[in-house]
C-alpha positions in Angstrom: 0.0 0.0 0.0 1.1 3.7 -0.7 2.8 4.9 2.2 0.1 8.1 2.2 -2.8 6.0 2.0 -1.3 3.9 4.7 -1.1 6.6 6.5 -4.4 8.3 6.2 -6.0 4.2 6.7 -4.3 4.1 10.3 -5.6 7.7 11.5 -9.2 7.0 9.6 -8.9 3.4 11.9 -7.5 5.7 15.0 -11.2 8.0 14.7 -13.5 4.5 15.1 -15.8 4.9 11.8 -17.9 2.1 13.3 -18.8 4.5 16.3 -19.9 7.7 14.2 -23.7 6.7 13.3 -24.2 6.1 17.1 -23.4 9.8 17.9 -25.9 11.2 15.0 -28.3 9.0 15.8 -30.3 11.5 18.3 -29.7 14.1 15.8 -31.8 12.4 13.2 -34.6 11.6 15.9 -34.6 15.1 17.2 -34.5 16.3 13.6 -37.4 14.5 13.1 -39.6 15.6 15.8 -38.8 19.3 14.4 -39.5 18.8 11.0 -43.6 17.2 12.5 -43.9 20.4 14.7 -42.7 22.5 11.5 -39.7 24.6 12.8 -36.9 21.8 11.4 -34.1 23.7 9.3 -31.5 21.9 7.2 -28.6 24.9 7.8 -29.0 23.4 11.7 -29.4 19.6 10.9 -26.5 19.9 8.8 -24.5 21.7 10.9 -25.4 19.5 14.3 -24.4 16.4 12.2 -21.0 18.0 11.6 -20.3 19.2 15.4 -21.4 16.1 16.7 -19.4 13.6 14.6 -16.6 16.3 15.5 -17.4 15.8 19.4 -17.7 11.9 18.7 -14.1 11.7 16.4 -12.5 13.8 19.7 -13.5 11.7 21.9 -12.3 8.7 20.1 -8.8 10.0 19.7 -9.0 10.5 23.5 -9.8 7.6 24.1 -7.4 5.8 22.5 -4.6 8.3 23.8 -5.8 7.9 27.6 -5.7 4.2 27.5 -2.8 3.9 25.6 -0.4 6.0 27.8 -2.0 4.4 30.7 -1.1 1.1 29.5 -4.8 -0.1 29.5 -4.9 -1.0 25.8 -2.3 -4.2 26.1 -1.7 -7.6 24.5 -4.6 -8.8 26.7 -7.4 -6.7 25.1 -9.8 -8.4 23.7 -11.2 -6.0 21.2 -9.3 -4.1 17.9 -6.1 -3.3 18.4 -5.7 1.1 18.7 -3.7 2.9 17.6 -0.7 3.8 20.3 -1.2 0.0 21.5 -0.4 -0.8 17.6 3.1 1.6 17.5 1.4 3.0 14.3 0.7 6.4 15.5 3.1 7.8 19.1 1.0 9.5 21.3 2.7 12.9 20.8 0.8 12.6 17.0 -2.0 11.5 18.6 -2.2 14.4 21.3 -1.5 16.9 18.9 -4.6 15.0 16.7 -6.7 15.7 20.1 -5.6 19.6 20.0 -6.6 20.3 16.4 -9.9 18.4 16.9 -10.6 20.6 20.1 -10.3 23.7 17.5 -12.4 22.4 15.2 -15.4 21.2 17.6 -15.5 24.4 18.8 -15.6 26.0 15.9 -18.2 23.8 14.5 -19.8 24.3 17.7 -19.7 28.7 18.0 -21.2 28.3 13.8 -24.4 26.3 14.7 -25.0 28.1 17.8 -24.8 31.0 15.8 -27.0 29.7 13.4 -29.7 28.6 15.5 -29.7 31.3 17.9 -27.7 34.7 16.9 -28.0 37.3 19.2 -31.7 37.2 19.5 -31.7 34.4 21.8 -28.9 35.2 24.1 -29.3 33.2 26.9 -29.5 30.2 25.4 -26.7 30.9 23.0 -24.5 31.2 26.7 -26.3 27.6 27.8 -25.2 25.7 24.9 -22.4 27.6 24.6 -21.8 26.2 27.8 -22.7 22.6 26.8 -20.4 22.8 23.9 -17.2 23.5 25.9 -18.8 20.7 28.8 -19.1 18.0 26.2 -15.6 19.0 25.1 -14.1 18.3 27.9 -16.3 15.1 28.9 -14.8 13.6 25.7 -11.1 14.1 26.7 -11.8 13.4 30.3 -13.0 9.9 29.8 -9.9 8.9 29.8 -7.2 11.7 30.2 -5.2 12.3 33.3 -5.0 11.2 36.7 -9.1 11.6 37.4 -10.3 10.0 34.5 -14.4 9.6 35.2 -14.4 6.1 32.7 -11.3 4.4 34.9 -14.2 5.2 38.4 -17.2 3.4 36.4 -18.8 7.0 35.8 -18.9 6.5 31.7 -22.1 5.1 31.9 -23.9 8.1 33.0 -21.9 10.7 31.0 -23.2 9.2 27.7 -26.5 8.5 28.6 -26.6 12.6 28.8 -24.6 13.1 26.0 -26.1 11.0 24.0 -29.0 10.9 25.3 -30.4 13.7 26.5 -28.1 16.5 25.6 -28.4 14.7 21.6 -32.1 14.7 21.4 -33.6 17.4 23.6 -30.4 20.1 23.1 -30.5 19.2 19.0 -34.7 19.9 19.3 -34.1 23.2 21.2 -31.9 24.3 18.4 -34.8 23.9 16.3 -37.9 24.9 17.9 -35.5 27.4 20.9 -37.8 25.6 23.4 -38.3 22.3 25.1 -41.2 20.0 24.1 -42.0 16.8 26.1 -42.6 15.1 22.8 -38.3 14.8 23.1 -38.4 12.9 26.6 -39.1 9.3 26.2 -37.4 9.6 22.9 -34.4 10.8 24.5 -34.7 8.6 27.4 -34.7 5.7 24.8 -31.8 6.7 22.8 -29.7 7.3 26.1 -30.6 3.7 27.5 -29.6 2.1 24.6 -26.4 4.1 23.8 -25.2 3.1 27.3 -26.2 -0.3 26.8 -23.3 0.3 23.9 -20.8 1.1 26.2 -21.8 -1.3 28.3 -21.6 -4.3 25.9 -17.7 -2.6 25.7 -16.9 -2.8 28.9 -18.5 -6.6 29.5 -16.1 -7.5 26.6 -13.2 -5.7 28.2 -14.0 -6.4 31.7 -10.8 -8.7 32.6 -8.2 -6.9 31.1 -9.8 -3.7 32.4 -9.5 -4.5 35.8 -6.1 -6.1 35.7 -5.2 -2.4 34.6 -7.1 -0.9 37.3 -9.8 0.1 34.8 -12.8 0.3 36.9 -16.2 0.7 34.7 -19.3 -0.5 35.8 -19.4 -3.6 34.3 -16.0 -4.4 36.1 -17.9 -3.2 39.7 -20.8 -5.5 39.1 -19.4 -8.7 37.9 -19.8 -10.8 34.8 -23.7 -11.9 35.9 -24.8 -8.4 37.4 -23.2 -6.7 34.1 -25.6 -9.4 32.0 -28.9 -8.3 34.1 -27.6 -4.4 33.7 -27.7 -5.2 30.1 -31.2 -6.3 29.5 -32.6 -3.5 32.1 -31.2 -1.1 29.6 -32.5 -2.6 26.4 -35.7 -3.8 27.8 -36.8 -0.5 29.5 -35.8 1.4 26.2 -37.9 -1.1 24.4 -40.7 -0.2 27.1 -40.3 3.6 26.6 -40.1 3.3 23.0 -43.8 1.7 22.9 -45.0 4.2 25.6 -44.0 7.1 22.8 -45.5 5.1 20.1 -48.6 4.5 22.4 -48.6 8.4 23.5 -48.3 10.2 20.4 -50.3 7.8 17.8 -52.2 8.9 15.0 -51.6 6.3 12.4 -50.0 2.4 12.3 -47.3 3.9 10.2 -46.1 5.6 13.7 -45.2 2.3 14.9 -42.7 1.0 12.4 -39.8 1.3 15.0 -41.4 -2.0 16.2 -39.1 -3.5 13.6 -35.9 -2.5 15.8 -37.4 -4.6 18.4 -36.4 -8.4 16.7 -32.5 -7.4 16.5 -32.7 -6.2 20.0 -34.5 -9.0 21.3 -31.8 -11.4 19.2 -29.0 -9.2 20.4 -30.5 -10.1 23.8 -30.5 -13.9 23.7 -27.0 -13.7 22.4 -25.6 -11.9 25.0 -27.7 -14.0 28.0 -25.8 -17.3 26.4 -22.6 -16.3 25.5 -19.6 -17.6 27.5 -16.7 -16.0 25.4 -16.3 -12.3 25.9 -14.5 -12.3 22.5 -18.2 -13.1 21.0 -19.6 -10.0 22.1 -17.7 -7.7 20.1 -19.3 -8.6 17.0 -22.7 -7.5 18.8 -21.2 -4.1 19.3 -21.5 -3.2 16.2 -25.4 -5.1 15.7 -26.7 -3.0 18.9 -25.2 0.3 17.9 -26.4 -0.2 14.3 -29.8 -1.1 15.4 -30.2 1.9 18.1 -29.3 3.9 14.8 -32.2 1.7 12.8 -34.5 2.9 15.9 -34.1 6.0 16.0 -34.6 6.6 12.6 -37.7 4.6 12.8 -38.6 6.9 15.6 -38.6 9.7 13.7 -40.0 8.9 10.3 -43.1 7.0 11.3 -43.5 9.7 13.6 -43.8 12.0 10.0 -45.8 9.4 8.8 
């Protein structure tokens, strides 16, 4: 291979592609919701697609710099090898990566604030300027430095808010400048099942986390208190989901996101009788590729 596309295939492997529709996956739901209630603009949608995958590519690159100078990412891993553990990228490239992404999030950030807000709506322009520089620093601190919130089994809780929450409800403020309850269970839903993401992660990773004095959640409650975590998340989502179906129903077409229930329900029975934590990583990718499929659902039959 040509030593520049070499190059460029290492860092494009070093910003975790397979993570990215994950992180837009509340924008798309949120976007949704705008565009029944009629204030949805696609300068915003566009815009909130970019700053978020910006957010999501940071904290990728931070992740894998925190670990690897921590020594966390080792031999014993079970999951793809990263880029410092690899030797393919130091982690002076690698911090100096994390600096020029910081610039560009918040630049990406400051233009769709702008955008949705100006000067007209000033304080929220200071909130979610606010929010911008706290989700910046929430992506670094994962795993950066000597207080690292993801090494004390916090994680879960950050991106149920980030991606959650913050995703849905903060991308539907942009929009409609207000909060509408019509963004709760979606949000709620979205959050649960993100987590259950990072979750599925950390089950995989949960020996060789702990030997490296990793402590996430799934390393504090155990292999068989991780499993029951793990179906509370996707099951209550599931429940939630059907509430908002149930709630706001005008037509059958509103309840397509039904559909996302039979990988979830598969995912489920996979993870309640697997033994291997190596086999879970290819249901990493199935659970955060049908949390996107949901979502999606979500929105569009809610158009329909």
């Amino acid at each position: 291979m040509d030593p520049v596309m070499q190059n460029i295939s290492i860092w494009i492997s070093a910003m975790r592609l397979r993570t990215l529709p994950l992180s837009i996956s509340g924008i798309i739901l949120a976007s949704c919701l705008a565009h029944y209630n009629g204030v949805f603009q696609w300068d915003i949608f566009v815009l909130a697609i970019f700053t978020t995958l910006s957010f999501q590519i940071l904290s990728n690159l931070a992740n894998d710099y925190g670990d690897g100078v921590k020594g966390t990412d080792n031999d014993e891993r079970v999951g793809p090898e990263r880029a410092i553990q690899s030797g393919k990228i130091s982690p002076e490239e690698l911090f100096n990566a994390i600096k020029i992404n910081v610039l560009i999030s918040i630049g990406l950030a400051c233009l769709l604030i702008f955008k949705a807000f100006g000067v007209k709506y000033f304080f929220l322009t200071l909130i979610f300027f606010g929010l911008g520089i706290i989700s910046i620093v929430a992506a670094i601190r994962y795993t950066v430095g000597g207080k690292a919130y993801g090494y004390k089994g916090l994680g879960d809780i950050f991106v149920f808010i980030f991606f959650g929450l913050v995703s849905v409800i903060g991308c539907y403020v942009l929009y409609a400048k207000t909060i509408d309850h019509v963004t709760l269970l979606p949000a709620i839903t979205i959050g649960l099942l993100s987590t259950a993401v990072l979750n599925l992660n950390n089950m995989r990773d949960r020996i060789p986390d702990e030997k490296s004095n990793k402590i996430t959640l799934a390393v504090k409650l155990g292999e068989k208190k991780g499993i029951i975590y793990h179906n509370a998340l996707v099951i209550i989502a599931i429940v939630l989901s059907g509430l908002f179906g149930i709630l706001y129903y005008t037509s059958p077409f509103n309840l397509i996101f039904v559909l996302a229930y039979i990988p979830l329900i598969i995912h489920l029975r996979k993870v309640n009788t697997v033994k291997d934590p190596k086999l879970l990583d290819p249901e990493l990718k199935k659970l955060a590729l049908t949390t996107v499929l949901l979502a999606v659902l979500m929105g569009v039959g809610h158009l329909l």
